[in-house]
C-alpha positions in Angstrom: 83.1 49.3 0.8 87.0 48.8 0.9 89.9 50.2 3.1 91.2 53.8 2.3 95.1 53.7 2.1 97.6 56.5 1.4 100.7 57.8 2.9 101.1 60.7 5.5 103.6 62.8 6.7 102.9 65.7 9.8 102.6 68.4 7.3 99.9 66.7 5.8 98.2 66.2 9.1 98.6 70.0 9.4 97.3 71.2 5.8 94.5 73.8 6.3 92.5 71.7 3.7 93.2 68.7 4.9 92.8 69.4 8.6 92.9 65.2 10.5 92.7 64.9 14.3 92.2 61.5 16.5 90.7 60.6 18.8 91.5 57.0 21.5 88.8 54.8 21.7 88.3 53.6 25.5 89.3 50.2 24.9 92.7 51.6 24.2 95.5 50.7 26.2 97.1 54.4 28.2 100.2 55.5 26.3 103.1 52.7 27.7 106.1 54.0 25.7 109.3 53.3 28.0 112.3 55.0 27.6 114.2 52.3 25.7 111.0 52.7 22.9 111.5 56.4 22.9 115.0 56.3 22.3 114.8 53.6 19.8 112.1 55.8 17.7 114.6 58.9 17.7 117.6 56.8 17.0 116.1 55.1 14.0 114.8 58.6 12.1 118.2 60.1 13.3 120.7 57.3 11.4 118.2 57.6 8.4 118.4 61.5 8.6 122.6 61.5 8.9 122.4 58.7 5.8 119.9 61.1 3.6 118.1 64.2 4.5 116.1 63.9 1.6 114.8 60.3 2.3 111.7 59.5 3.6 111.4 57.2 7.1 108.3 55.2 7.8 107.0 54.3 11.0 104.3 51.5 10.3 100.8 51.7 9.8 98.1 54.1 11.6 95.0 52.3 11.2 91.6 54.4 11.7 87.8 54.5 11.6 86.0 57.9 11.4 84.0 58.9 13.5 82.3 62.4 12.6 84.9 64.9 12.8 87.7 62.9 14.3 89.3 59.4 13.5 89.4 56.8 16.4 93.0 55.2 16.4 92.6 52.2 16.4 96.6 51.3 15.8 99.6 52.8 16.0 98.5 54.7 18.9 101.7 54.8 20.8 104.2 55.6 17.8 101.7 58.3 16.4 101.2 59.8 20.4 105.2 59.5 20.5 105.2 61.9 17.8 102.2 63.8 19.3 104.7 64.0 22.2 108.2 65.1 19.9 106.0 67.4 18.4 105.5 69.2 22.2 109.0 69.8 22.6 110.1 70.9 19.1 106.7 73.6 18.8 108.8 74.8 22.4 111.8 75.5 20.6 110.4 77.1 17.4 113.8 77.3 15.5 113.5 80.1 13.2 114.2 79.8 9.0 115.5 81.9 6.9 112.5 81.0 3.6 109.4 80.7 6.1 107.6 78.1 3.8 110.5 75.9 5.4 108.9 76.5 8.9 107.3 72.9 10.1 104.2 73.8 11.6 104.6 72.2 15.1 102.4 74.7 17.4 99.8 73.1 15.3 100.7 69.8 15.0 99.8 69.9 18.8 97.2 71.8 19.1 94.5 74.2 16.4 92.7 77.2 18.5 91.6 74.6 21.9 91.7 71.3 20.5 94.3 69.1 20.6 95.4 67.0 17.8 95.0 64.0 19.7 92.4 63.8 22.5 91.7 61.3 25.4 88.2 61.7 26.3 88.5 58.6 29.1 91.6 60.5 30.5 90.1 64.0 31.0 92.3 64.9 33.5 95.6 64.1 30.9 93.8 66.1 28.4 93.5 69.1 30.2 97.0 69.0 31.5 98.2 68.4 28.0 96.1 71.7 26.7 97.7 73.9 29.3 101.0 72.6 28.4 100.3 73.0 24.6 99.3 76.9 25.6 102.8 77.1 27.4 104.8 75.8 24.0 102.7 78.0 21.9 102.5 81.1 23.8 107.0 80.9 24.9 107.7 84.4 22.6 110.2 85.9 24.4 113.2 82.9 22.8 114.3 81.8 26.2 113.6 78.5 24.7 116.4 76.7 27.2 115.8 72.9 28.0 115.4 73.4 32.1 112.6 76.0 31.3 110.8 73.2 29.9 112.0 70.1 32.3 110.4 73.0 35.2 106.9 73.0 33.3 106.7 69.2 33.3 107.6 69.3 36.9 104.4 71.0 37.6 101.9 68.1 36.0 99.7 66.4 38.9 100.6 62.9 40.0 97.5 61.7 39.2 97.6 61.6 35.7 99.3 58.6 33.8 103.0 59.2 34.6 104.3 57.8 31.4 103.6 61.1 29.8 105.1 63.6 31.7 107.8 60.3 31.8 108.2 60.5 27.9 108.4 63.9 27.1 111.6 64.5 29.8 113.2 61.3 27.6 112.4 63.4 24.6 114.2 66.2 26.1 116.9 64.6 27.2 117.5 62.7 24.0 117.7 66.1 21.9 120.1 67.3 24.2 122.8 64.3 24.0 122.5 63.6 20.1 121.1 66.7 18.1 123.7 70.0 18.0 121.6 73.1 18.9 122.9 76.5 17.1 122.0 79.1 20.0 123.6 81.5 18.5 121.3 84.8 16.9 120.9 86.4 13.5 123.3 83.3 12.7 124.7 83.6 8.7 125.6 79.8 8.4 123.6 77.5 7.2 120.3 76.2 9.4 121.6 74.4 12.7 121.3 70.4 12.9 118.5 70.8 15.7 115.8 72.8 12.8 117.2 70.5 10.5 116.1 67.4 12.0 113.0 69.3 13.0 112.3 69.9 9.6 113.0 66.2 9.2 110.7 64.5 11.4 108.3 66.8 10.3 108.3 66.3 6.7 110.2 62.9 5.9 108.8 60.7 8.9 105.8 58.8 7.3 103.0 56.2 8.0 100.6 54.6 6.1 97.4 55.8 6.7 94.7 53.1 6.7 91.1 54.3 7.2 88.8 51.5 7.4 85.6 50.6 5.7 82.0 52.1 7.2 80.6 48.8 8.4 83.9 47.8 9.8 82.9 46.0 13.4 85.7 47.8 15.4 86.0 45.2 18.5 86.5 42.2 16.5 89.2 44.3 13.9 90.9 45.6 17.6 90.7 42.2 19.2 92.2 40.1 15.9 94.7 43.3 14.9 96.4 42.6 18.5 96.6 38.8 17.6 99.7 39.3 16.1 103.3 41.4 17.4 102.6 42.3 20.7 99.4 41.0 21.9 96.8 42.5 23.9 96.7 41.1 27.6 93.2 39.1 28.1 91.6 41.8 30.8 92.5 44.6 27.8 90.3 42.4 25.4 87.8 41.5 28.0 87.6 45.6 28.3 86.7 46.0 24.5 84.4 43.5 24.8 82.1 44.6 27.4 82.8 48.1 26.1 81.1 47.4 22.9 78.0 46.7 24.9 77.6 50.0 26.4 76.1 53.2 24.3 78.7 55.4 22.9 77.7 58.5 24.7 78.0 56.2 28.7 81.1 54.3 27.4 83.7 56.6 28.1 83.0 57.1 31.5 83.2 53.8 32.0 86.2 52.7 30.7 87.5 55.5 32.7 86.3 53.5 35.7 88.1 50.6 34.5 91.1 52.2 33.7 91.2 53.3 37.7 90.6 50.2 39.0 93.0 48.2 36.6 96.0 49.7 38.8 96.2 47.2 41.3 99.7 47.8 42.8 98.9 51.4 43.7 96.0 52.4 45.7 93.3 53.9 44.2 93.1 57.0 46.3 96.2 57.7 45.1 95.0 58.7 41.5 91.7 60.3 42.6 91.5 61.4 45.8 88.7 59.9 48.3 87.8 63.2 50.2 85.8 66.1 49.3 87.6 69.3 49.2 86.3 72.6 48.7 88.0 74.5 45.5 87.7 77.3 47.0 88.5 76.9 50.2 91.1 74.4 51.0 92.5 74.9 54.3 88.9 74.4 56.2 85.7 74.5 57.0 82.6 71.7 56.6 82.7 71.6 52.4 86.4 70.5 53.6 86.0 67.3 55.7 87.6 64.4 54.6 86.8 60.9 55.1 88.6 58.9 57.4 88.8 55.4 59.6 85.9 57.5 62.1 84.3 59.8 60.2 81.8 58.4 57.7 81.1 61.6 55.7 79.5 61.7 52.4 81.6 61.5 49.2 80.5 62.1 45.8 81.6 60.1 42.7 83.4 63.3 41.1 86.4 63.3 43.7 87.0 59.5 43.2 86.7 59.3 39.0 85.7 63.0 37.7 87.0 66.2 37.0 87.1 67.7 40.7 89.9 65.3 41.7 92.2 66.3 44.5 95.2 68.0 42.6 98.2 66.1 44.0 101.3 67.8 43.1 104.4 66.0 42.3 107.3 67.6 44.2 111.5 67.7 44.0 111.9 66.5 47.6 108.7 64.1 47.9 109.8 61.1 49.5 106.4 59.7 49.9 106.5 57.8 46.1 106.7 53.7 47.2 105.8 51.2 45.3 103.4 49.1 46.0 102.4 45.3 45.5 98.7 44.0 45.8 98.2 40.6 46.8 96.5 39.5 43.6 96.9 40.6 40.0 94.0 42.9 37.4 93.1 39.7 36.1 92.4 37.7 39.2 90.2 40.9 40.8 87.9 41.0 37.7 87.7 36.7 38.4 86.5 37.6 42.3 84.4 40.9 41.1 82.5 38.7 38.6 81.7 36.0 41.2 80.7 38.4 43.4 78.1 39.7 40.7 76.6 36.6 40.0 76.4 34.3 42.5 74.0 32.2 41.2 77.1 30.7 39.2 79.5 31.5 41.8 80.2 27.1 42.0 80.9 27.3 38.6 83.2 30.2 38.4 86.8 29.5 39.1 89.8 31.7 39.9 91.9 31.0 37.0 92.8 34.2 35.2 94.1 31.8 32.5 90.8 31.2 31.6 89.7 34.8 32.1 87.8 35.6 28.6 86.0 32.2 28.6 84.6 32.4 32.2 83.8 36.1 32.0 80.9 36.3 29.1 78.5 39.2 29.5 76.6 40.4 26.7 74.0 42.4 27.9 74.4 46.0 28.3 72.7 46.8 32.3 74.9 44.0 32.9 78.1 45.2 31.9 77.2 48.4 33.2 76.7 46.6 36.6 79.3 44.6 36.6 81.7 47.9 35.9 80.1 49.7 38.6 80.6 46.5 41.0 84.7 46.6 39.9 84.8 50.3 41.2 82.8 49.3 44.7 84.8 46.1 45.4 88.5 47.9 44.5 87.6 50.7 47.2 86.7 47.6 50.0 89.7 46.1 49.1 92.2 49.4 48.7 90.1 50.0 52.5 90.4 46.8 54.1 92.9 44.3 52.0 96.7 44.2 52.3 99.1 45.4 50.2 103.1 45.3 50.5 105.5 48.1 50.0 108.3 47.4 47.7 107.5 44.0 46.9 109.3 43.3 51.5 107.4 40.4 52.6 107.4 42.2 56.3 105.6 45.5 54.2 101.9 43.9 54.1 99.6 46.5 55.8 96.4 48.2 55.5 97.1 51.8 54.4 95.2 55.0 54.7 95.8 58.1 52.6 97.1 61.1 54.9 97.5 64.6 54.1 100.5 65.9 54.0 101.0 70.0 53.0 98.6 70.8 50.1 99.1 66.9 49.1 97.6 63.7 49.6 100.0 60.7 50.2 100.6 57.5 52.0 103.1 57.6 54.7 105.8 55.3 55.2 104.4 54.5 58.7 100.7 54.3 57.7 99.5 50.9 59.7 95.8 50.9 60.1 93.9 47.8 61.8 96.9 45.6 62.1 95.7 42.8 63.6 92.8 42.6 60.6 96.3 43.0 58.2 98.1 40.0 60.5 94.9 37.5 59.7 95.3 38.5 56.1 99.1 37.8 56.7 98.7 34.4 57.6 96.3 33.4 55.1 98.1 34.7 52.2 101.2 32.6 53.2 99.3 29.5 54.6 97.2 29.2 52.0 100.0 29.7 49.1 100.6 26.6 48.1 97.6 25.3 47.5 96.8 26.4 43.6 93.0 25.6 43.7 92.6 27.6 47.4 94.7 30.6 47.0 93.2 34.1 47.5 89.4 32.2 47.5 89.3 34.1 51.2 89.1 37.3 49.2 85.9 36.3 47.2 83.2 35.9 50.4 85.8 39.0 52.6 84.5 41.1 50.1 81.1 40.2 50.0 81.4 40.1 53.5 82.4 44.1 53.7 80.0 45.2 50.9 76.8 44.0 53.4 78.4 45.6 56.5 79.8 49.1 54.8 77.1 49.6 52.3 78.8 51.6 50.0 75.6 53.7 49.0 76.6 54.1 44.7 74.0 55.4 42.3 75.2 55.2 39.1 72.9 58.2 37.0 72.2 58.1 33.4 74.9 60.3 32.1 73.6 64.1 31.4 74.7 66.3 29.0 77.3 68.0 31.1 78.3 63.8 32.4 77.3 65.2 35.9 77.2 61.7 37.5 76.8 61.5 41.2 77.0 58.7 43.8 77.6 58.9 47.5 79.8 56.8 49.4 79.7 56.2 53.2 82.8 54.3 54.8 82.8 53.9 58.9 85.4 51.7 60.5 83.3 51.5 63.5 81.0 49.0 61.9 78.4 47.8 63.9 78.9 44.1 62.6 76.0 41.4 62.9 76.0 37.9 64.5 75.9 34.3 62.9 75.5 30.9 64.3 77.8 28.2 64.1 78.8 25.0 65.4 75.3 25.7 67.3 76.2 28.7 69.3 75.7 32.2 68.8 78.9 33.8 67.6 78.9 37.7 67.7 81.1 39.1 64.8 82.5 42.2 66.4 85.2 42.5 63.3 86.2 41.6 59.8 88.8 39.8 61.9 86.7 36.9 63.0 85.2 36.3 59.9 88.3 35.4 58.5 89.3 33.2 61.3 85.9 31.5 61.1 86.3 30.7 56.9 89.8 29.3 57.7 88.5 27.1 60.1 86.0 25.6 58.1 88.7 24.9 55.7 90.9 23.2 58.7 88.2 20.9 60.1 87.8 19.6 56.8 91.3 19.0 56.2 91.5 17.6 59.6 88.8 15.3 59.4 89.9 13.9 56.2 93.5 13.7 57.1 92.9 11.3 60.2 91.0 8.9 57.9 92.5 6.0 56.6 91.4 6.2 53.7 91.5 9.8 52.7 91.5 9.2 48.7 88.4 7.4 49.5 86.8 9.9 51.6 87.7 12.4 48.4 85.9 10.3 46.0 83.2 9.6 47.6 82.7 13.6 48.4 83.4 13.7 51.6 86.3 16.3 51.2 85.9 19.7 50.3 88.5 22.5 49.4 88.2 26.5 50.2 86.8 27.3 47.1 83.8 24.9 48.3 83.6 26.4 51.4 83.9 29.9 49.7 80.7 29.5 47.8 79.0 27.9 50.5 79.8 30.9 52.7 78.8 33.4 49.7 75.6 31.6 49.1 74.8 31.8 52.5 75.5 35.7 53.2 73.3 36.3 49.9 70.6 34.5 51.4 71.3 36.1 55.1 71.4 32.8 56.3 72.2 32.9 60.0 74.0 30.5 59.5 77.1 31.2 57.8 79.4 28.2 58.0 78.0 24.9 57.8 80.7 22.9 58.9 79.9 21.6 62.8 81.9 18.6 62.9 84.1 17.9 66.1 87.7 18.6 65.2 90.3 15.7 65.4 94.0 17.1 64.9 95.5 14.8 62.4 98.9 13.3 63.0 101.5 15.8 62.6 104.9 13.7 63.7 105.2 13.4 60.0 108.6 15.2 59.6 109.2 16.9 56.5 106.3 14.9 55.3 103.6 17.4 58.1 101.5 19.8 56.1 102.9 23.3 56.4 99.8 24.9 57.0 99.7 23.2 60.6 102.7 24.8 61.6 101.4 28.5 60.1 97.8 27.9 61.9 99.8 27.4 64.8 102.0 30.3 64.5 99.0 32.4 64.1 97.2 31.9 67.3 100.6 31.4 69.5 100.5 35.2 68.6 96.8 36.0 69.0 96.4 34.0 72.6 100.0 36.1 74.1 99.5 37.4 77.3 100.8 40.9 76.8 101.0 43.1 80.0 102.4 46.6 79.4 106.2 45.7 77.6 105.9 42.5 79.1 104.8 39.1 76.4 104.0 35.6 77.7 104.0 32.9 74.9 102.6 29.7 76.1 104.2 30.6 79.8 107.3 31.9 78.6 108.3 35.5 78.8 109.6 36.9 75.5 111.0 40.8 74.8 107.9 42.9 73.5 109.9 44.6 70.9 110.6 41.3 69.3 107.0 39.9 69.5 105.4 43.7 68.3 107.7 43.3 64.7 106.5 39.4 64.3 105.5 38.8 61.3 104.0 36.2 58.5 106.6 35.2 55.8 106.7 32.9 53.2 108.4 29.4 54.8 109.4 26.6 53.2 111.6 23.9 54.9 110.7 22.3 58.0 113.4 22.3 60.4 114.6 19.2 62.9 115.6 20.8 66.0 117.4 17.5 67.0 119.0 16.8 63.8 117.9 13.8 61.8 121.8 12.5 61.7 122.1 12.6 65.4 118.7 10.6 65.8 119.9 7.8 68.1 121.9 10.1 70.3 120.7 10.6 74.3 117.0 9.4 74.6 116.4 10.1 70.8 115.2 7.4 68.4 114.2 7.1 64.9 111.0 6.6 65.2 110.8 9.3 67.7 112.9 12.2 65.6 109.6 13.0 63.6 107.5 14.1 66.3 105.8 17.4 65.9 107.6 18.6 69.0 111.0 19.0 67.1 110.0 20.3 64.1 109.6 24.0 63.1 108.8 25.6 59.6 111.8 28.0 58.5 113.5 29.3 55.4 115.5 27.2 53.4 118.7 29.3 53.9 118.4 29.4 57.4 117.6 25.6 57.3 120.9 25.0 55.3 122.8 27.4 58.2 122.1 24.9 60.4 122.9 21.7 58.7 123.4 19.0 60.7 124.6 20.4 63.8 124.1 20.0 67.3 120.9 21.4 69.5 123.4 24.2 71.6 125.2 25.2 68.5 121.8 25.7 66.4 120.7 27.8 69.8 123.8 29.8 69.3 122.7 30.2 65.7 119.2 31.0 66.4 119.8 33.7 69.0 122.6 35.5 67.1 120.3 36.0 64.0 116.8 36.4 65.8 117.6 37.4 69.4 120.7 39.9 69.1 119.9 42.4 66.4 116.7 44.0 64.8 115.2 41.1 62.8 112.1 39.5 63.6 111.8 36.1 64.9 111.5 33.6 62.6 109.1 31.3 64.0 107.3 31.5 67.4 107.0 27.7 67.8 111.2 27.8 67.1 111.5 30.5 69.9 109.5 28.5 72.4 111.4 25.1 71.9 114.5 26.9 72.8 112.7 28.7 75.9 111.8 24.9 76.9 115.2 23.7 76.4 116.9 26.2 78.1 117.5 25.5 81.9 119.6 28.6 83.1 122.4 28.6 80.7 122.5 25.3 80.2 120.4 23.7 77.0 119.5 20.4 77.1 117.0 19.4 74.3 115.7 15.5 75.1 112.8 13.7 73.7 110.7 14.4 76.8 111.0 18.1 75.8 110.1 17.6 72.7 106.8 15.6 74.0 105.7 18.3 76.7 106.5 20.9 73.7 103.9 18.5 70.9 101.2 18.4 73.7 101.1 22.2 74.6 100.6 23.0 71.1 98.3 20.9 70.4 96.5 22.3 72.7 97.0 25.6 71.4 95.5 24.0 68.1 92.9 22.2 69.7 91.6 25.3 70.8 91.9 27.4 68.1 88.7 25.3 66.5 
C-alpha cells in the first residue's frame, strides 16, 4: 500500500465532511519556533499576498500516519502548530464580511465543541491551557477585540508550561500590529480592511502537501531517517523515539512526558512541576498542605512532580525571580551517567562520551526501557537536590538551590544557598577535574549512586489505569543518617555527601601521585599500574552495589610528586591545595586563620572555585638571578600560584612589591573575591610590616607548609 498525497488548505481542514485533526506523537520535539521563524513565516505569505491575492503559498510538506480518529504528525509539526497558533489570534479578532460564505472559519480551525485541532497528549498541562484560551477567542462577542485584551489573557498562562507558546503567540500579535492595517472602524462602506483580507488569505491560499503514509509504515525508522536530512534531530531526541517504540501505546505517553521533564537540564525540575503537595482546596494551610523541605521528609506523590495536580505557578509583570540557570553537564551526558547507573554490570564498558550516545545506549526490551525512564526521573531529582548548578552561566553562581515559596508562587530566590560547603567540594572538582577529557564529571556517576542508597527515593511506577492514576511516593531528608566504610584500614564514618567526595578524589590523587614520582611513569601506564577516575569510578560503583565495606580500594602510602615544575606542575595540585587551605581555616567568630595568618572573614566567606589557567611566578622568571634567587631555584612550588591568564599578563614581568601592589588593589581593596589562597598567603609571608621582601628562603618555608597541608589532606 502506497503514500496518500494531495494538497490542503485550512478551509479544507475545516470542511464539515472532511473534518482532519492531529495529534504529536511523544517522540516529538515541544513546539521550538523562535521569533526570527515566526516572523519569517508571516513575512513570506505577506510579500506573496501584496504580489497576488489570488495566488496560492505553500508551506512544505505535513507528513502523517492515522491513527483512529486523529493523524499523528509526524512532520511539519512546527510550521503546521505555527499556524495552529495564527489561527488563535485571528478566531480573536473575527473581522466581519459583508457575503458570509467569505468568513474563514478560524474559531474552528482551533478548536470543534472541546477538542482541539491539534492536541498534545504528553503535554496535558499545555493542552488544557490552550482549551481555556481557545474558549476565551471563541466566546469574545462583545467586539472589544483590542490587541492588549489579548497580550492580558496570555499573561495569565502558568510558567510551567513550555514557554515558547505563550512566547509565539505575543510575536504573532505583535507582528499583525507593525505590518497588517487594521480598519476599526464600524458598519464600514469601503471595501474589506487589509487585516480580513489577509485573514482570508492565510486561510484559504496558504497550502501544504498533505502526505499520509502507508498502513505498515514503521514510524520510528520513517521519524529517525526523515530528520536525516535539513535540520537534524539531536541524538538524545532519537534515542527518545527509540526507546519509545518499545513501550505500549497506551504507557508511552506518560513516559515521554517524564522524559520531556527531565531533558531540561539548565532549569530545575521543581520549577516546571512543583515538589510539594498542596491541597486544591485549601492552600494557605493545614496538614494536606505541608511541603517538603531540607528537614521535613514528608510524603509526595508522583502527580505533583509529572501529573495533572501540579502546583499552578503564575507568571507575574513584576516577578524578578526568572534566572537562568546552567547545569554542570548537558541532556546527553545525564542519560550517559543514568544508563551506567542502571546497569552496572557494564558500567567498565560504558563511557561518558555523549558523542557516542546512540551506540552505547541500546535497550530493546520494553521493562527495561520502562526502568531505565523511571531511573532518569529518580536520578534528575538527586541531582536538582544535591548537585550544583550556576546562575547566569557567573562562574562564582554554582550552588545548591531549594525552591521557596513566595506569595501564591513557587520560585528560587536569588539568595537560595543550601549545604554550601557540599556545593564548595562540587566546586573544586568541577574545575580541578576540567581538563582532563576522559575524568570529567565521572564524580557524578558513583555521587549519584551514592545518594540513591542513602535517600531512597521510595518510586512505584503502577501500571497505568484507565483514568492514568499513577502514584509513587517520594521521601527526601537532609538529615541522612549516612553509613560507614573502611579504608586505608580504618574505620571512616561518613557523616555527609561531603566526605564521600573528598574520599573518590583522593583515590584519584594517590594514584596520580604514585605514578607521577616514578621514573618511569609511561611504563608504570603500560604495564597497568595507573588508573584514571573513570577506573576508580566503577570500582567505587561496583563496590556500593555490592555493599562492600569497603568502598575505595586504593591503600597505598601517598608520596607528593615533585611540584617545582614551573609552568610545567600539574594544575590540579595547586586546586587540591586550594581546597583544603579553605577547609582546615581556623575560623573564630569574624576572625580566619590560613595556615597562621589572619585574613578578613568577609573576604574568605565569598572565596570561591574558578576556572584558572596560567601559573603565576611570584619572583618573575626575568628577574631569576636577582638577590638569593637562581635558575634552578625560580621553579620551586613555593613561588608559583595558579591565576587567570589576564591577571597573569597584569603582572608581566614586574617586580615582587609592585605585583603586591597589584594584587591588593584588585583582591584586597574592593568586593572581589581572592583569587587564589595560596597567592594571598605568599604575600602574608612576604610581608614584614610594610615592608615586602620576597627571597628564596620564603619561598622554601612557603613549599614546606603546603606540603604539609597536602600531605595531610591524604
Amino acid at each position: 500500500m502506497s503514500n496518500k498525497v494531495n494538497i490542503k488548505n485550512i478551509s479544507e481542514v475545516v470542511k464539515d465532511n472532511n473534518k482532519i485533526f492531529f495529534e504529536i506523537p511523544p517522540y516529538q520535539r515541544l513546539y521550538e519556533w523562535d521569533k526570527e521563524q515566526i516572523q519569517t513565516l508571516l513575512n513570506d505569505i505577506k510579500t506573496k499576498f501584496y504580489e497576488d491575492k489570488n495566488k496560492e503559498y505553500f508551506i512544505g510538506n505535513v507528513v502523517v500516519s492515522k491513527k483512529d480518529d486523529k493523524y499523528l504528525l509526524i512532520d511539519g509539526q512546527q510550521r503546521l502548530t505555527t499556524l495552529f497558533l495564527i489561527g488563535f489570534f485571528l478566531s480573536y479578532k473575527n473581522p466581519t464580511y459583508k457575503n458570509p460564505s467569505d468568513q474563514p472559519k478560524w474559531k474552528e480551525f482551533i478548536m470543534q465543541s472541546d477538542k482541539l485541532r491539534i492536541s498534545m497528549p504528553i503535554r496535558e498541562k499545555e493542552e488544557e491551557v490552550l482549551k481555556e484560551f481557545a474558549k476565551f477567542c471563541k466566546d469574545n462577542q462583545n467586539n472589544e477585540r483590542k490587541n492588549d485584551i489579548f497580550l492580558q489573557e496570555i499573561k495569565k498562562f502558568p510558567q510551567d508550561i513550555c514557554q515558547n507558546i505563550p512566547q509565539a503567540l505575543e510575536i504573532i500579535v505583535n507582528w499583525f500590529e507593525e505590518n497588517i492595517e487594521e480598519n476599526i472602524e464600524e458598519n464600514i462602506e469601503e471595501n474589506i480592511d487589509k487585516f480580513s483580507e489577509f485573514s482570508k488569505f492565510i486561510y484559504s491560499n496558504v497550502k501544504f502537501v498533505f502526505v499520509e503514509l502507508a498502513e505498515n509504515t514503521d514510524l520510528n525508522r520513517f521519524f529517525i531517517r526523515m530528520n536525516n536530512r535539513g535540520k537534524q534531530l539531536e541524538k538524545h531526541e532519537i534515542l527518545k523515539a527509540r526507546l519509545l517504540s518499545n513501550i505500549n501505546e497506551n504507557e508511552r505517553a506518560f513516559y515521554a512526558h517524564i522524559w520531556d521533564i527531565c531533558s531540561q537540564m539548565d532549569n530545575y525540575i521543581f520549577q516546571k512541576a512543583s515538589d510539594r503537595k498542596i491541597s486544591s482546596s485549601n492552600e494557605s494551610g493545614g496538614d494536606e498542605n505541608t511541603k517538603l523541605n531540607e528537614s521535613s521528609g514528608n510524603e509526595n506523590t508522583i502527580e505533583c512532580i509529572i501529573g495533572n495536580n501540579q502546583q499552578k505557578i503564575t507568571k507575574k509583570d513584576d516577578d524578578e525571580d526568572e534566572f537562568k540557570f546552567k547545569s554542570i553537564v548537558d541532556f546527553p551526558t545525564f542519560l550517559l551517567h543514568v544508563y551506567k547507573l542502571t546497569y552496572l554490570k557494564k558500567a567498565s564498558d560504558v563511557t561518558i562520551d555523549k558523542n557516542k550516545l546512540l551506540e552505547i545506549i541500546t535497550i530493546e526490551k520494553k521493562e527495561n526501557t520502562k526502568k531505565f525512564i523511571e531511573n532518569l526521573l529518580k536520578y534528575r531529582i538527586l541531582f536538582d537536590y544535591f548537585v550544583i548548578k550556576s546562575q547566569d552561566d557567573e562562574e562564582n553562581s554554582y550552588k545548591i538551590r531549594r525552591l521557596t515559596k513566595k506569595y501564591s508562587t513557587y520560585t528560587i530566590s536569588e539568595d537560595s544557598n543550601v549545604m554550601p560547603d557540599l556545593a564548595m567540594v562540587q566546586n573544586y572538582l568541577r574545575v580541578a577535574r576540567s581538563g582532563m577529557s576522559n575524568n570529567h564529571h565521572h564524580w557524578l556517576t558513583p555521587f549519584l549512586k551514592f545518594l540513591d542508597k542513602e535517600i531512597k527515593l521510595n518510586f512505584s511506577f503502577d501500571e497505568l489505569s484507565d483514568d492514568k492514576n499513577i502514584i509513587s511516593e517520594i521521601q527526601i531528608n537532609d538529615n541522612i543518617n549516612f553509613y560507614g566504610f573502611i579504608t586505608n584500614g580504618k574505620n571512616i564514618i561518613q557523616k555527609n555527601p561531603i566526605s564521600f567526595l573528598e574520599n573518590l578524589d583522593t583515590s584519584l590523587a594517590k594514584e596520580q601521585a604514585n605514578t607521577e614520582v616514578k621514573e618511569q611513569a609511561k611504563e608504570a601506564e603500560k604495564n597497568g599500574e595507573k588508573k584514571d577516575l573513570l577506573e576508580i569510578s566503577n570500582e567505587v560503583l561496583v563496590n556500593l552495589s555490592n555493599n562492600d565495606e569497603c568502598i575505595f580500594t586504593n591503600t597505598n602510602e601517598v608520596k607528593i610528586p615533585n611540584l617545582d615544575r614551573g609552568t610545567a606542575t600539574l594544575h590540579y595540585w595547586f586546586y587540591r591545595l586550594e581546597y583544603y587551605l579553605w577547609k582546615n581555616a581556623e575560623v573564630n567568630g569574624d576572625k580566619v586563620k590560613i595556615c597562621g595568618k589572619e585574613m578578613d572573614k568577609k573576604k574568605f566567606d565569598n572565596f570561591y572555585f574558578r576556572s584558572l589557567n596560567s601559573i603565576e611566578h611570584v619572583q618573575a622568571q626575568s628577574k631569576a638571578n636577582e638577590n638569593d634567587w637562581t635558575n634552578e631555584k625560580i621553579d620551586n612550588f613555593g613561588n608559583l600560584a595558579l591565576i587567570s591568564s589576564s591577571f597573569n599578563s597584569s603582572l608581566n614581568n614586574q617586580d615582587v612589591l609592585s605585583k603586591y601592589r597589584d594584587f591588593q588593589k584588585r583582591y584586597m581593596d574592593n568586593k572581589k573575591a581572592v583569587i587564589s589562597l595560596k597567592l594571598w598567603l605568599i604575600y602574608a609571608l612576604a610581608k614584614d610590616n610594610d615592608e615586602i621582601a620576597w627571597t628564596f628562603g620564603n619561598a622554601q618555608t612557603h613549599k614546606e607548609q603546603m606540603l604539609e597541608i597536602l600531605k595531610k589532606s591524604f
